[in-house]
C-alpha positions as CSV (number, residue, x, y, z in Angstrom):
1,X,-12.3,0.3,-12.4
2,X,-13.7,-1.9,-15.2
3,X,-10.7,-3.9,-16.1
4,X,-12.4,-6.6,-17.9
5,X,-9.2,-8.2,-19.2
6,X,-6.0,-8.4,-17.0
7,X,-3.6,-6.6,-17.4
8,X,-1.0,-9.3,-18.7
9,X,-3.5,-8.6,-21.8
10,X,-3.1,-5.1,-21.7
11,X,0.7,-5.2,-22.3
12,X,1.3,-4.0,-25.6
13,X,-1.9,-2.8,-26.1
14,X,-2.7,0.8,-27.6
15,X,-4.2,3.5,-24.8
16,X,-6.8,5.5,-25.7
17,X,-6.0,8.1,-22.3
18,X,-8.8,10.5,-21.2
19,X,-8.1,13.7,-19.5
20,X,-10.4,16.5,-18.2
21,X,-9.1,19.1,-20.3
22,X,-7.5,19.7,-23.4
23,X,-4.6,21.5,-21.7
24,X,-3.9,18.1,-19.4
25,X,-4.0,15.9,-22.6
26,X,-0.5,18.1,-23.8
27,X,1.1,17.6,-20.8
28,X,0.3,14.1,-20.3
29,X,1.6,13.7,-24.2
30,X,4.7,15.8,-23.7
31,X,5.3,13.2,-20.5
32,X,4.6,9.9,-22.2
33,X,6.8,11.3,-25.5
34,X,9.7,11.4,-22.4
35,X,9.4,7.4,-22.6
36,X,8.0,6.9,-25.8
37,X,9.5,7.7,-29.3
38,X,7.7,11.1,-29.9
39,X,5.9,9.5,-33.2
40,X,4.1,7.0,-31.3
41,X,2.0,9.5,-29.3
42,X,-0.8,11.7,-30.7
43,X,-3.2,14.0,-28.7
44,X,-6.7,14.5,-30.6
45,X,-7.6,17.9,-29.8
46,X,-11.2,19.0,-29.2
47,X,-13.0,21.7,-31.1
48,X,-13.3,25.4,-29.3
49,X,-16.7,25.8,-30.2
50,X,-20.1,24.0,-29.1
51,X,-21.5,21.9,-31.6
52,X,-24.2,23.7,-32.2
53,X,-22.7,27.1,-32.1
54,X,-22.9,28.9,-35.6
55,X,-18.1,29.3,-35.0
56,X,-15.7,27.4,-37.0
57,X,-13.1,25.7,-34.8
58,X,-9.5,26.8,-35.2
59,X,-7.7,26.3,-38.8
60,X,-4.6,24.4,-37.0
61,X,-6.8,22.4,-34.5
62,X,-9.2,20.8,-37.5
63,X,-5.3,20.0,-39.1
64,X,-4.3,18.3,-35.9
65,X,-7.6,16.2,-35.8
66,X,-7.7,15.4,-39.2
67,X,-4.0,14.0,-39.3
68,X,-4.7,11.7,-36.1
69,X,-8.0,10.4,-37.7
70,X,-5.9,9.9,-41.0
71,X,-3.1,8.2,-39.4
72,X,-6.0,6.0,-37.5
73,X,-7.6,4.7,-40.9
74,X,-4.1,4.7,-42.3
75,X,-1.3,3.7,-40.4
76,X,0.9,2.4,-43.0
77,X,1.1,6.5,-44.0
78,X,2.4,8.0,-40.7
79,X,3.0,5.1,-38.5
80,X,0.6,3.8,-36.1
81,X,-0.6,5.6,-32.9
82,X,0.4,3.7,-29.5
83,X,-0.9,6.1,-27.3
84,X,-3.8,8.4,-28.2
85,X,-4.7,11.5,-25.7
86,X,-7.8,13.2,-25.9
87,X,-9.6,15.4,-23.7
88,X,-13.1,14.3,-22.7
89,X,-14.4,16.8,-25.0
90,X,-12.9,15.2,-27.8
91,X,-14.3,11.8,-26.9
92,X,-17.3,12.2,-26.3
93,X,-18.3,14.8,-29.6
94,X,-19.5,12.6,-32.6
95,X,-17.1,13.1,-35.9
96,X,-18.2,12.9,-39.5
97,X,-18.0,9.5,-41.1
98,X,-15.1,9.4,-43.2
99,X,-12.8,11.8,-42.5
100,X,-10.0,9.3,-42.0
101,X,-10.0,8.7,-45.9
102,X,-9.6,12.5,-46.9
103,X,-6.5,12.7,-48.4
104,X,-4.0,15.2,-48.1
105,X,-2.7,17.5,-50.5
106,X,1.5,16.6,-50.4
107,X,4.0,18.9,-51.9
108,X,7.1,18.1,-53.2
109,X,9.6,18.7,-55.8
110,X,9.4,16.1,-58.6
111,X,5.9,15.6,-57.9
112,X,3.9,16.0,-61.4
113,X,0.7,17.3,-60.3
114,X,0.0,20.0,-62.0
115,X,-0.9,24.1,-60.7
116,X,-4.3,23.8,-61.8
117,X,-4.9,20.2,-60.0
118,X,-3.3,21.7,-57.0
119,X,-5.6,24.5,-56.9
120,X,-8.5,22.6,-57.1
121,X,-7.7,20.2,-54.6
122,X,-6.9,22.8,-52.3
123,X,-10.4,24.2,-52.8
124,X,-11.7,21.1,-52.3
125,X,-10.2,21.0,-48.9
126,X,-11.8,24.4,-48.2
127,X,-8.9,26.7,-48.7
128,X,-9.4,30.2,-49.5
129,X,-7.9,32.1,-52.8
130,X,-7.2,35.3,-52.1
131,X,-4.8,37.7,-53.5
132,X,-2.3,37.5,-51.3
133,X,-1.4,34.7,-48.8
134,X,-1.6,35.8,-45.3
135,X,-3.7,34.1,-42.8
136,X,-3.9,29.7,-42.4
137,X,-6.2,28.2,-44.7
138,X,-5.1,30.6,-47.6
139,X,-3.5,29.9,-51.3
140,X,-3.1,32.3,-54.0
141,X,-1.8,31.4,-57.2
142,X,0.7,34.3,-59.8
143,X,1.9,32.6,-62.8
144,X,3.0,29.4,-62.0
145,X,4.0,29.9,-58.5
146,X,1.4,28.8,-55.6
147,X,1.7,30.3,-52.3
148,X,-0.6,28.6,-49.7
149,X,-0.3,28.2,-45.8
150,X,-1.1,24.8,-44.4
151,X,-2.9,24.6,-41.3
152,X,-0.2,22.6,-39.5
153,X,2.7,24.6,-40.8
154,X,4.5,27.9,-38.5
155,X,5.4,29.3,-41.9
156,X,2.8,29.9,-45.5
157,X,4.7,27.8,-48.4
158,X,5.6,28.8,-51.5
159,X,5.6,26.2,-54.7
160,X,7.3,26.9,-57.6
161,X,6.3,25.2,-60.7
162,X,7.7,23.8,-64.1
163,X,5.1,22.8,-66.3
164,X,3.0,20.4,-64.9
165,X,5.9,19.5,-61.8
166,X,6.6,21.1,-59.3
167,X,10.3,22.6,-59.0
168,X,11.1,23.7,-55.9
169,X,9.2,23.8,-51.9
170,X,10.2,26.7,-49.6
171,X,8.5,28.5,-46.6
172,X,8.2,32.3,-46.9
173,X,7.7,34.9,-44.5
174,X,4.3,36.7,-44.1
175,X,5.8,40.2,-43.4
176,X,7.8,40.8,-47.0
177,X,6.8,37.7,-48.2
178,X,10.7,36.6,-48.4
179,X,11.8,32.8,-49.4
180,X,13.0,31.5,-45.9
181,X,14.3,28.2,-46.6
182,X,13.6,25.3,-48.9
183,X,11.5,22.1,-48.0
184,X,11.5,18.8,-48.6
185,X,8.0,18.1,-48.6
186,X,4.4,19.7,-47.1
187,X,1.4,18.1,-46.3
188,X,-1.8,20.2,-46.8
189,X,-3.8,18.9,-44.4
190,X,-8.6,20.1,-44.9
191,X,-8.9,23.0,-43.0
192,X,-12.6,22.2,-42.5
193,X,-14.0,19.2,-41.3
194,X,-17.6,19.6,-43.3
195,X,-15.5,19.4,-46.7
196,X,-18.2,21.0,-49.3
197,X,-19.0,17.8,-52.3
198,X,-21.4,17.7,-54.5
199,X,-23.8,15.7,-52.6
200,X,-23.4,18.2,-49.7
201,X,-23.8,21.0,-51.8
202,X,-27.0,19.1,-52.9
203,X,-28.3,18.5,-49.5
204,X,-27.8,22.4,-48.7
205,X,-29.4,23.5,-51.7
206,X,-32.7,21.5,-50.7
207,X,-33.0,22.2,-47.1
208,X,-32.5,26.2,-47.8
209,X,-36.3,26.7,-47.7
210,X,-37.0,23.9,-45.2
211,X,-34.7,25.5,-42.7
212,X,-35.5,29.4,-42.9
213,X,-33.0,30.4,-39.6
214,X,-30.1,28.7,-41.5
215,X,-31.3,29.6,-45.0
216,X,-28.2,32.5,-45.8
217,X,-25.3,29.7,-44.9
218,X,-27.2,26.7,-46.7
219,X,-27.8,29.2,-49.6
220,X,-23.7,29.8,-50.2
221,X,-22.4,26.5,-48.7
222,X,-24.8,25.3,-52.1
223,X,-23.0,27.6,-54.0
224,X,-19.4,25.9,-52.6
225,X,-18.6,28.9,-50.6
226,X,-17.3,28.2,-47.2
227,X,-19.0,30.6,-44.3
228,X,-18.3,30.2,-40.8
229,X,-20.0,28.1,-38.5
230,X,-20.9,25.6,-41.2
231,X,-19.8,22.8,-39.2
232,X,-22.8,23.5,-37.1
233,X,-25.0,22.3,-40.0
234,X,-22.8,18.5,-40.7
235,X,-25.6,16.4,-38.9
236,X,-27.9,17.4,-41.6
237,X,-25.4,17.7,-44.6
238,X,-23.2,14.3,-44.1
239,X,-24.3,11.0,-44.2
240,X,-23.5,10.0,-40.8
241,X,-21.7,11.4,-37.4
242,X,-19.8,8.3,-35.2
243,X,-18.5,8.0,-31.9
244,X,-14.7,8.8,-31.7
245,X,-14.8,5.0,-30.0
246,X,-15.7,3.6,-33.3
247,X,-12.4,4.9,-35.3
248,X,-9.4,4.5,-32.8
249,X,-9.7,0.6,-32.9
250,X,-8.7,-2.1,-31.0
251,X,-7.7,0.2,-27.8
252,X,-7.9,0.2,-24.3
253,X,-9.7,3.0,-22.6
254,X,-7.7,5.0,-19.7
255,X,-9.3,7.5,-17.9
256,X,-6.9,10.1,-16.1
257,X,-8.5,11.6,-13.1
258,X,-11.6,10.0,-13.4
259,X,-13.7,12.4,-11.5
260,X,-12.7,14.8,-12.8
261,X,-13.5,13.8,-16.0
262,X,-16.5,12.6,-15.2
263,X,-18.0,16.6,-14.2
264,X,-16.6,17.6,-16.9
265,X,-18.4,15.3,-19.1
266,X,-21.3,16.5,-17.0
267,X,-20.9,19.9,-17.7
268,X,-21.0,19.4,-21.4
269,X,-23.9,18.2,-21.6
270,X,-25.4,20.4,-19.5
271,X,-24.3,23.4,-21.3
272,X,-25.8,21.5,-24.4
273,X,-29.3,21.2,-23.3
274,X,-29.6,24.6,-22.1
275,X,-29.0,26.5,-25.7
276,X,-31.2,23.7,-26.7
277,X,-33.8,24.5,-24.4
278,X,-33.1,28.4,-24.7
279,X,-33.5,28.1,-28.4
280,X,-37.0,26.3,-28.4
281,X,-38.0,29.2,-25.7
282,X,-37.0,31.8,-28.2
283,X,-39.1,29.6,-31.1
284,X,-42.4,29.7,-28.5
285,X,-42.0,33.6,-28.9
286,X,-41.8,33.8,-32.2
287,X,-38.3,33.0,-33.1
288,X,-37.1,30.5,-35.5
289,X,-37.6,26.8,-34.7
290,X,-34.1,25.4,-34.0
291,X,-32.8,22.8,-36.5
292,X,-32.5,19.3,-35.5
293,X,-28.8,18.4,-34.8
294,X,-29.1,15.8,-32.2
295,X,-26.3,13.8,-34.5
296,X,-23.8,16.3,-33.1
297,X,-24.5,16.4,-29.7
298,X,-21.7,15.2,-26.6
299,X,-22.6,11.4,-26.0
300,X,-22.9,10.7,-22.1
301,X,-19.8,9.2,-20.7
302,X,-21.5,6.1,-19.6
303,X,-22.7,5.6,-23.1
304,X,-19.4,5.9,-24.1
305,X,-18.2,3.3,-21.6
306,X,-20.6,0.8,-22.5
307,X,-19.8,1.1,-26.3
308,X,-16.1,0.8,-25.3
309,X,-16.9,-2.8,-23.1
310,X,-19.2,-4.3,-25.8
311,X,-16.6,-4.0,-28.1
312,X,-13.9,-5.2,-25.6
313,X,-12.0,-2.3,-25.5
314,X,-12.3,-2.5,-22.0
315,X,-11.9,0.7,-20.0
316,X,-10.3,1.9,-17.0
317,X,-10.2,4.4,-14.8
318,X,-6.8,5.6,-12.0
319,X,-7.8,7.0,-9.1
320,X,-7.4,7.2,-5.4
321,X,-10.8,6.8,-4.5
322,X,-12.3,3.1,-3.7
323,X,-15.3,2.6,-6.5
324,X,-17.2,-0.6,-5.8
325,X,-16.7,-4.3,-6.5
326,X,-15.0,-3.6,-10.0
327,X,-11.9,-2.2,-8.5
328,X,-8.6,-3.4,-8.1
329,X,-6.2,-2.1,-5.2
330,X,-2.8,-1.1,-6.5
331,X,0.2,-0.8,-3.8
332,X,1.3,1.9,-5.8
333,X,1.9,5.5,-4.7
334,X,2.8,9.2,-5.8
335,X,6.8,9.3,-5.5
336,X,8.4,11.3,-3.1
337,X,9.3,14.9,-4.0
338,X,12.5,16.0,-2.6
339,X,11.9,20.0,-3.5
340,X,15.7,20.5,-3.5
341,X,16.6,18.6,-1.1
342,X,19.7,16.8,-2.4
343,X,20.9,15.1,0.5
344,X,18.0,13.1,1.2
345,X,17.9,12.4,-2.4
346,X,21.4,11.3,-2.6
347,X,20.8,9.2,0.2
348,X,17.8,7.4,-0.8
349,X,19.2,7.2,-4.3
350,X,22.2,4.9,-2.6
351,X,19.9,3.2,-0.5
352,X,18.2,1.2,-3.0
353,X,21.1,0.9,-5.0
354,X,22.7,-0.8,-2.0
355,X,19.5,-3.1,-2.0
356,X,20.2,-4.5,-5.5
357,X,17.8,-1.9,-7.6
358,X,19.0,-0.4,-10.9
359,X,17.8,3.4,-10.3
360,X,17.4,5.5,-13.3
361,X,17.9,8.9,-12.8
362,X,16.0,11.3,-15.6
363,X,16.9,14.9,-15.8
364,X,16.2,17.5,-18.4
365,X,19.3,17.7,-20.4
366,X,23.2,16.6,-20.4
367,X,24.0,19.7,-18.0
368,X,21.9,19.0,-14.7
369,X,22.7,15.3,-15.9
370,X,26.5,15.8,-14.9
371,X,25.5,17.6,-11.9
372,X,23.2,14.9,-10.6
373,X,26.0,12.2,-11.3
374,X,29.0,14.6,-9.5
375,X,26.5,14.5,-6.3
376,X,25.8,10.7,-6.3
377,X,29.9,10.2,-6.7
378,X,30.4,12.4,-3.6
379,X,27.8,10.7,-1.5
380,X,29.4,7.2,-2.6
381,X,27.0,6.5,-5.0
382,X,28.6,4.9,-8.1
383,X,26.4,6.5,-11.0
384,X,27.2,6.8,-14.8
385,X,25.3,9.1,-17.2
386,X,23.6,7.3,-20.8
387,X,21.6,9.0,-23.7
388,X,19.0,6.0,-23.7
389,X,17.4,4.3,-21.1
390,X,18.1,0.8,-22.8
391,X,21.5,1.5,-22.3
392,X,20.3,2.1,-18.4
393,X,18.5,-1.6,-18.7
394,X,22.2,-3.0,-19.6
395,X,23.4,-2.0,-15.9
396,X,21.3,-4.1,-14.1
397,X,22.5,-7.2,-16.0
């Protein structure tokens, strides 16, 4: 539905894919990365929380957002994305202006940075000092060694330093706090995406009085300190929120299951209106009148669909169902599953070899590889097993 270019235009393109749910966009990764070099795939995660709920999304899922949108504004850093997945969550939730250009914290030996530049940078990117490291999103500095556990890493990280360079990188374990192994590099990815600057610490400072039912968390995000749910507070802190459409460029728009997507987008929005409208009902009784954060709220897919065609992203949408004029019939259909059934699948297998196809056969390792090709040779099936399917292009030639 809605492919406004053809699809000779589309070759090559970058996919922004759409899925229902955030579990669905991993799995459709994990099968693209099966036919395409694992780099040029990226799922944008969705936050846990609503955007108006007074939670902090996970440490590890702000790292995994904040390295696509970096790669996105960057992609001379960590290689360009050729196929972004996100869950319709993800898509339709405005994002704070900017957060593509926030620059990671990278560790390294050789690096002259210095412990004390490192530790404020680290705070800048809303880490936590604390005694001993323990939990993501912590650092604590003895002597000149700096322990700190990156968002994006399974294990915390331990720096050693040598004057104002750093001499050796090595993961530790949390338990007894034992060296591991040593490390290249690190990248310490925010672990907040409302990162605390001056001029937000400004803007919290001056609305403390004007917004009484927030005043405790505008008071101490003045003060620099961190406090959950912060996030909640961006559309009046930050300069500007913008569609996720506006930062993943030039892409075309897939959406996966299409209605399904579509009720979920539904039911966000949904669930969105009524804590607004619970929240002015418990201001008409006496509570606190709800802050304005509009900015934040889930855009309506068809607002993000028309946002996607005016900037000729074009946007289209699989499914089985027939959906007006705009649609385009594919003689395509879901492969036949032979549920263990090898005979009929050896026999098919030959049949369309004997009818001039090249048939590529993908299995999950070298082991049920060799099986599979053993079967083919004892049905009569010539077969011969390759570690890259350009070298399975060569055999139709």
């Amino acid at each position: 539905e809605g492919a406004d270019s053809d699809a000779d235009a589309a070759s090559g393109t970058p996919l922004l894919v759409v899925t229902a749910t955030g579990r669905e966009a991993e799995e459709t990764a994990l099968a693209l990365r099966s036919y395409l070099p694992a780099d040029d795939v990226a799922v944008m995660p969705a936050w846990e929380t609503l955007p108006h709920e007074r939670l902090s999304p996970r440490a590890d899922t702000v790292a995994q957002r904040l390295s696509v949108l970096r790669r996105l504004a960057h992609p001379e850093e960590g290689g360009a994305i050729r196929v972004l997945v996100v869950p319709v969550r993800a898509l339709l939730a405005p994002v704070i202006a900017g957060l593509g250009e926030l620059e990671p914290v990278r560790l390294a030996p050789g690096l002259a940075v210095g412990l004390e530049e490192t530790s404020r940078r680290l705070e800048a990117a809303a880490y936590t000092r604390v005694d001993m490291v323990e939990s993501r999103g912590e650092y604590a500095v003895r002597g000149g060694i700096l322990d700190v556990f990156p968002p994006s890493e399974p294990r915390p990280v331990r720096v050693d330093f040598f004057g104002d360079e750093i001499d050796e990188v090595s993961s530790f374990a949390v338990a007894d706090q034992r060296t591991i192994e040593a490390l290249a590099s690190v990248t310490a990815t925010a672990c907040r995406e409302l990162v605390l600057t001056d001029e937000v610490r400004g803007r919290a400072a001056a609305l403390t009085e004007a917004v009484p039912g927030a005043a405790d968390m505008l008071e101490k995000i003045s003060q620099g300190i961190a406090v959950e749910g912060m996030e909640s507070l961006a559309p009046v802190l930050v300069d500007k929120m913008i569609p996720l459409l506006d930062l993943v460029g030039d892409r075309l728009t897939v959406l996966l299951e299409p209605e399904r997507v579509r009720k979920r987008a539904e039911d966000l929005t949904a669930t969105t209106a009524e804590f607004l409208a619970a929240a002015w009902t418990s201001a008409a009784s006496g509570g606190t009148v709800p802050v304005d954060l509009s900015a934040a709220a889930f855009a309506h897919l068809a607002e993000a669909r028309a946002l996607a065609l005016s900037t000729n992203h074009g946007w289209w949408s699989f499914t089985a169902l027939a959906s007006g004029p705009e649609a385009t019939r594919l003689d395509l259909s879901d492969p036949r599953t032979y549920r263990g059934e090898l005979e009929r699948a050896v026999s098919d297998l030959g049949q369309w070899a004997r009818q001039g196809w090249t048939v590529v056969v993908a299995t999950d390792g070298p082991g049920p590889g060799r099986r599979m090709a053993q079967l083919l040779g004892d049905g009569g099936v010539p077969a011969r097993i390759v570690d890259q399917l350009s070298e399975a292009a060569e055999l139709g030639r």
